[in-house]
GUVEXTOR-18828 format. One record per residue (C-alpha): residue in three letters; x, y, z. Coordinates in pm, whole numbers, padded with zeros to 5 digits, always signed. Layout:
N
AlaXYZ...
***
This chain:
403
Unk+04148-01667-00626Unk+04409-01850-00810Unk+04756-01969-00552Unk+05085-01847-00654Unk+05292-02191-00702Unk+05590-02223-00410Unk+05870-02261-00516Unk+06151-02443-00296Unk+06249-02235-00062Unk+06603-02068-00149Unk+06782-01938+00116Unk+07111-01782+00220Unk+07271-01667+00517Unk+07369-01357+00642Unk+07539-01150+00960Unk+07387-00855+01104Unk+07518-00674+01395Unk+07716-01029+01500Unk+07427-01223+01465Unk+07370-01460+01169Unk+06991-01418+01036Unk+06837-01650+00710Unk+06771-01474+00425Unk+06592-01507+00099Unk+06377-01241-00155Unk+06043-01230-00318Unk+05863-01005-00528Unk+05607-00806-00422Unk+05285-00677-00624Unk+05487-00406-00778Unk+05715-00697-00869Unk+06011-00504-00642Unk+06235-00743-00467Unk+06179-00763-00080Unk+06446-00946+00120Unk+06319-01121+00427Unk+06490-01211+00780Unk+06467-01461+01043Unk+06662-01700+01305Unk+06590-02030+01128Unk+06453-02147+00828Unk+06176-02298+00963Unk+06069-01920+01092Unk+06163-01792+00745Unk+05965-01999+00566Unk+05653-01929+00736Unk+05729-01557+00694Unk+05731-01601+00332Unk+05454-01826+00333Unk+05272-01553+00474Unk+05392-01250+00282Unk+05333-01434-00031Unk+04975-01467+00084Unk+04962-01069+00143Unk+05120-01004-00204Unk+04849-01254-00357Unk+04565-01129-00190Unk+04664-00750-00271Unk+04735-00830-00663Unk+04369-00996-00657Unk+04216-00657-00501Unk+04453-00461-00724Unk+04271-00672-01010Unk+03937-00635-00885Unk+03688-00422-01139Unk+03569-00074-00902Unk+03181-00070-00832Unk+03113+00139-01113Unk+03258-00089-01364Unk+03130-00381-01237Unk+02778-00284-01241Unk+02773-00171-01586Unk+02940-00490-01633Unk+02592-00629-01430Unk+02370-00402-01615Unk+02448-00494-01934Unk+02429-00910-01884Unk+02087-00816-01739Unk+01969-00565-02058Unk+01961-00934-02219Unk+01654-01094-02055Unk+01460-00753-01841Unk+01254-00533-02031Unk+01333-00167-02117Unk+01138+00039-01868Unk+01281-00218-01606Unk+01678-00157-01708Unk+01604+00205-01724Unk+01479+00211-01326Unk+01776+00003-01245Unk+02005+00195-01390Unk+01869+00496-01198Unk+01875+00364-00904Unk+02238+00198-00944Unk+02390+00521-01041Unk+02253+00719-00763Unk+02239+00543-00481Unk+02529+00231-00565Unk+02818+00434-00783Unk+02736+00754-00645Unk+02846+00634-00322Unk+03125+00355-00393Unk+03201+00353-00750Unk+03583+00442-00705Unk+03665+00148-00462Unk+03720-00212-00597Unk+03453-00461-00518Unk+03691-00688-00340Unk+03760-00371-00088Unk+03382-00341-00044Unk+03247-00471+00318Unk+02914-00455+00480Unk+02999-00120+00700Unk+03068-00013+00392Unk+02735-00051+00220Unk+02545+00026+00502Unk+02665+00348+00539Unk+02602+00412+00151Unk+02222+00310+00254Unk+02175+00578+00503Unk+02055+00864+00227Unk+01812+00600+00054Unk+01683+00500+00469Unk+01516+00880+00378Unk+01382+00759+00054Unk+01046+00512+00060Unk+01048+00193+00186Unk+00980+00046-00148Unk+01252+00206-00301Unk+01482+00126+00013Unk+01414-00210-00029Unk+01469-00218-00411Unk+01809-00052-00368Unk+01911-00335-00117Unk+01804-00575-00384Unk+02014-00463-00641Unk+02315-00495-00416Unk+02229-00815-00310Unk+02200-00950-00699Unk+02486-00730-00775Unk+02731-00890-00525Unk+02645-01231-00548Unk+02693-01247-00931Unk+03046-01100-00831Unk+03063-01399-00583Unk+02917-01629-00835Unk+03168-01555-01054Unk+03491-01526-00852Unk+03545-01167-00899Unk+03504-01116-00515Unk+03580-01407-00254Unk+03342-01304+00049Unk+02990-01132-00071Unk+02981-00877+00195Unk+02562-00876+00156Unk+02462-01181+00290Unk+02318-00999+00583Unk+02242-00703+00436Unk+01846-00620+00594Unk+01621-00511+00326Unk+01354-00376+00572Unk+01408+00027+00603Unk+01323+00373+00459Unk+01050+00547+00542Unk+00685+00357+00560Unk+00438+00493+00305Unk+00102+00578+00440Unk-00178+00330+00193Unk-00346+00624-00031Unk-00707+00556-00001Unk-00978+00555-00331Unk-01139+00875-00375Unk-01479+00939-00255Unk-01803+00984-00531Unk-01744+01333-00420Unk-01406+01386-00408Unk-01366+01274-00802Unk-01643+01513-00855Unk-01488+01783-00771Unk-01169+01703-00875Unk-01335+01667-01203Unk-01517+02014-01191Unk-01197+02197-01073Unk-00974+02072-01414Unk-01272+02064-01666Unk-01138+02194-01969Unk-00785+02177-01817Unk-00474+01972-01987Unk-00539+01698-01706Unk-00864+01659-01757Unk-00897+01353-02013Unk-00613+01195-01844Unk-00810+01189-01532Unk-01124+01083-01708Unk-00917+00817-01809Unk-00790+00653-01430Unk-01109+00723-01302Unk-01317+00563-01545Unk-01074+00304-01721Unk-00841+00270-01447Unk-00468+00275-01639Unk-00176+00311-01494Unk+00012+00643-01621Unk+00234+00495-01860Unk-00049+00321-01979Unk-00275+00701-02036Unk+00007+00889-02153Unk+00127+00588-02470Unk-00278+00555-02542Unk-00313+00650-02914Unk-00661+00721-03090Unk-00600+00372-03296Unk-00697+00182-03006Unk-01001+00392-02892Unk-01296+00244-03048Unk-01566+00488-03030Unk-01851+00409-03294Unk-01918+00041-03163Unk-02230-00076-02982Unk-02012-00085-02671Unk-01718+00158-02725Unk-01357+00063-02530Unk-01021+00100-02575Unk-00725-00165-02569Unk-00397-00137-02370Unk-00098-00215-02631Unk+00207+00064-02535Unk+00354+00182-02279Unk+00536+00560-02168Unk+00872+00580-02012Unk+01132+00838-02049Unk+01504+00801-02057Unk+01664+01183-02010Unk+01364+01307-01996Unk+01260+01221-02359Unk+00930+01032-02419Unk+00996+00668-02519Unk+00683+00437-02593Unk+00716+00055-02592Unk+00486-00175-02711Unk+00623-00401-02458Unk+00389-00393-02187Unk+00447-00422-01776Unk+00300-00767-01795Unk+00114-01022-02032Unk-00221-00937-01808Unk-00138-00560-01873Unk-00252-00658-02284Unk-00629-00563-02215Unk-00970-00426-02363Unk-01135-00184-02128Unk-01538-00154-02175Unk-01546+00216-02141Unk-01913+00398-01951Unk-02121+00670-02134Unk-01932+00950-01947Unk-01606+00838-02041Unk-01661+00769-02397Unk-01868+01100-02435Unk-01548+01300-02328Unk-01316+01110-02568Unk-01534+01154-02826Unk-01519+01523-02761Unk-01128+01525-02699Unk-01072+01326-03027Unk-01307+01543-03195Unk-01067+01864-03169Unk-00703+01677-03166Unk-00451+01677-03401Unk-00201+01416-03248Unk-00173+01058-03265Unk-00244+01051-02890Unk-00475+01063-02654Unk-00261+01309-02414Unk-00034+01463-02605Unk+00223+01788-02579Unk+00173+02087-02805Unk+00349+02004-03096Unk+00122+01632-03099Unk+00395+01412-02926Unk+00386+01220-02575Unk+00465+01399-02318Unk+00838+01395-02146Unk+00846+01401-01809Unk+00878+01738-01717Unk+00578+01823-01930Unk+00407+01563-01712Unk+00511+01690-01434Unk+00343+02017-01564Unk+00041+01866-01627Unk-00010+01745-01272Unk+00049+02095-01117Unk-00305+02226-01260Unk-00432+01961-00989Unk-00168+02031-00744Unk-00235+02369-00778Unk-00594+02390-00703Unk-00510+02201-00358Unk-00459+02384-00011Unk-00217+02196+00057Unk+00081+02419+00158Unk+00397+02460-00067Unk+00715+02687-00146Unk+00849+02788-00419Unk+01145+03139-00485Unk+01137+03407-00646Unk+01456+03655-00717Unk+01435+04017-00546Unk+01674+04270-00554Unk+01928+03953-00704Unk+01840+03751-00376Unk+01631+03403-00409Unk+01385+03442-00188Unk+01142+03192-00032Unk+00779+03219-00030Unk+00562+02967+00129Unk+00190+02964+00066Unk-00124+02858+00291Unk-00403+02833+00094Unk-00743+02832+00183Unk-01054+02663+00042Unk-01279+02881-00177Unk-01026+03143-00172Unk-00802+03253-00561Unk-00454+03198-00598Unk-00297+03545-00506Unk-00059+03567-00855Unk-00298+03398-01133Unk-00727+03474-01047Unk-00761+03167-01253Unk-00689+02932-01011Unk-00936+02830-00727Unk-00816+02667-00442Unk-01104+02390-00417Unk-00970+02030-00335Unk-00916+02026+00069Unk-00745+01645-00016Unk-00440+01542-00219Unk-00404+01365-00545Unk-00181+01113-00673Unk-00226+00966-01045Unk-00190+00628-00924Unk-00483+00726-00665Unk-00695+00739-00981Unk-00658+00366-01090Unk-00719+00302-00735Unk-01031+00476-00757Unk-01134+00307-01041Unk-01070-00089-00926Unk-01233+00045-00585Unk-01554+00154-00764Unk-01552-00220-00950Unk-01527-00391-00617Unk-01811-00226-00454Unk-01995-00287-00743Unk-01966-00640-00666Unk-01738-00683-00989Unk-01613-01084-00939Unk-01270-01079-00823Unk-01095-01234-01205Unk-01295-00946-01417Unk-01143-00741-01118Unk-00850-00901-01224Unk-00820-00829-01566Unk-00939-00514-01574Unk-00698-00381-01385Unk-00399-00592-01554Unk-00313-00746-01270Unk-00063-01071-01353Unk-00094-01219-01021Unk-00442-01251-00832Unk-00251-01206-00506Unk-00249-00841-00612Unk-00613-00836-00645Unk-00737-01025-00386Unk-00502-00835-00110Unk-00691-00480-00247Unk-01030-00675-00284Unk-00997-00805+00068Unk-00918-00426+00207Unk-01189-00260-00009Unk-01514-00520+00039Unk-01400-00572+00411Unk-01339-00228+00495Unk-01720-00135+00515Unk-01900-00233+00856Unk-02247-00235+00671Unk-02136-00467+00387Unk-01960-00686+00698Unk-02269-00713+00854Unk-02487-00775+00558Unk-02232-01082+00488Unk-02224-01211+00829Unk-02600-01195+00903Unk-02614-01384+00595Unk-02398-01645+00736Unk-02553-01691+01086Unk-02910-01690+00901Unk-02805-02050+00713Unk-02589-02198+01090Unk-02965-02082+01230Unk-03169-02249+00948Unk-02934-02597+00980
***
């Protein structure tokens, strides 16, 4: 913060109730003239020393951009080297859980009590996502440091460990993706959960696949990851700017897989793979609508209202296994486990681990950029089965024994 220059002290002299005081004036950051009192001038100059420092430090906060504008401010120097999809999640998670809760004040006014108590809504949220928020105000802040809009960054011991711990979602079963197969076949989610289970994409990956990079009438049919699905207000936007470089891939694809796609491409009349109605990717709602046929056919137990008599009234269902949805015959309630769409891919790189798939095909496969990734969810896969354990250690102790 730039320092006012002092001028030479100019004061004068004057008697209140008998008593002779030292007296001079400064403007304060309204620029209204303020006089000021003391015994000597010694004392009088160190009381204007002082209030000069107030009046300086409140025209710097008075300066100082609000939260709100400063992070668009932040947003927009970062739009220049981040990719779309990752601008679009900050920005989500800037404007509800950053400017939501301190947009008005200035940044200079900002303090760590402050920001922690802004963090106590996203301590309900995941941890990932409680961590990712503390992230952003730790880059947010320190650029603000960096470049003196703020003179203290009130983050530096912000804790990034909180929210609430997710529980690891394990591969499905052989069985389990059977009949979560069976209970969608001929369902909207069905070819999109042909596709994580058998080519393992990620579901911005599925839902930007178009037909031109399905190759179907080759010796050895497979597709090739090029786009990627996002949605900004809920409208479909597809990027051929991938997650990562490693994300760029061509997928061998098994009978089963290309013998549905076959089928699938057989009767479409879209561009894409999964597709809405009218032939275009899918918004997020729409997704979201998708998913239900699988959520649906779960006994897991849910709400949902329903108006009576011009009341919204709760209903909460317990479904059991075998049993029909009471309001649509249709739907069998036949998966007694939950479903995720990222559970899929997991499925998939699962199955190529305990086929003894080498850890870099692994690797690519799956798009993974770093082989940390890999080698942390090959080590908890091949590791997590006592028989393979003891195959591998017998194996060991059989060459020690034969030295």
């Amino acid at each position: 913060m730039a320092k006012r220059k002092r001028a030479i002290p100019q004061y004068g002299t004057v008697e209140l109730n008998g008593i002779e005081y030292y007296r001079t004036r400064i403007q304060d950051a309204d620029g209204k003239l303020v006089a000021l009192y003391a015994r000597t001038p010694e004392e009088l100059y160190d009381k204007e020393l002082e209030a000069l420092e107030q009046i300086d430090n409140a025209t710097f906060r008075r300066k100082s951009p609000t939260v709100a504008e400063y992070c668009e401010k932040w947003l927009l120097m970062q739009s220049v080297h981040i990719r779309a999809t990752t601008l679009t999640d900050y920005t989500s998670k800037i404007q509800r859980h950053i400017i939501k809760e301190l947009g008005q004040k200035r940044m200079a006014d900002v303090t760590l009590d402050d920001i922690q108590l802004a963090l106590v809504p996203v301590s309900q949220k995941s941890a990932s996502v409680y961590k990712s928020v503390v992230i952003l105000y730790k880059s947010i802040f320190r650029a603000a440091k960096e470049s003196h809009v703020i003179d203290e960054n009130p983050t530096i011991y912000l804790d990034s460990k909180g929210g609430v711990p997710q529980e690891e979602r394990q591969a499905l079963t052989d069985e389990q993706a059977e009949r979560l197969l069976d209970a969608i076949r001929g369902l909207p989610p069905y070819v999109f959960a042909m596709i994580g289970l058998y080519a393992g994409l990620r579901r911005e990956e599925i839902l930007a696949l178009q037909w031109d990079s399905v190759y179907l009438d080759t010796d050895t049919p497979y597709l090739t990851v090029r786009r990627a699905w996002h949605t900004e207000h809920n409208r479909p936007v597809i990027l051929t700017e991938l997650k990562t470089k490693a994300a760029e891939r061509n997928i061998p694809l098994p009978v089963c897989l290309a013998e549905c796609l076959k089928a699938a491409k057989a009767i479409s009349t879209s561009d894409y793979v999964v597709a809405n109605r009218d032939g275009e990717p899918l918004s997020y709602t729409q997704f979201k609508r998708l998913w239900q046929y699988i959520v649906t056919r779960t006994v897991k137990e849910r709400s949902y209202y329903r108006y009576e008599d011009g009341k919204r009234i709760k209903h909460t269902v317990t479904p059991v296994l075998g049993e029909k949805a009471a309001h649509n015959g249709r739907v069998v309630y036949s998966l007694d486990f939950e479903v995720t769409p990222h559970q899929l891919r997991h499925t998939y790189i699962t199955n190529l681990i305990h086929s003894s798939v080498d850890p870099k095909t692994v690797q690519y496969l799956a798009g993974h950029e770093s082989s940390k990734i890999t080698m942390d969810i090959y080590a908890k896969v091949k590791y997590n089965r006592p028989d393979q354990l003891v195959r591998t250690m017998g194996s060991a102790f059989a060459q020690w024994e034969a030295v």
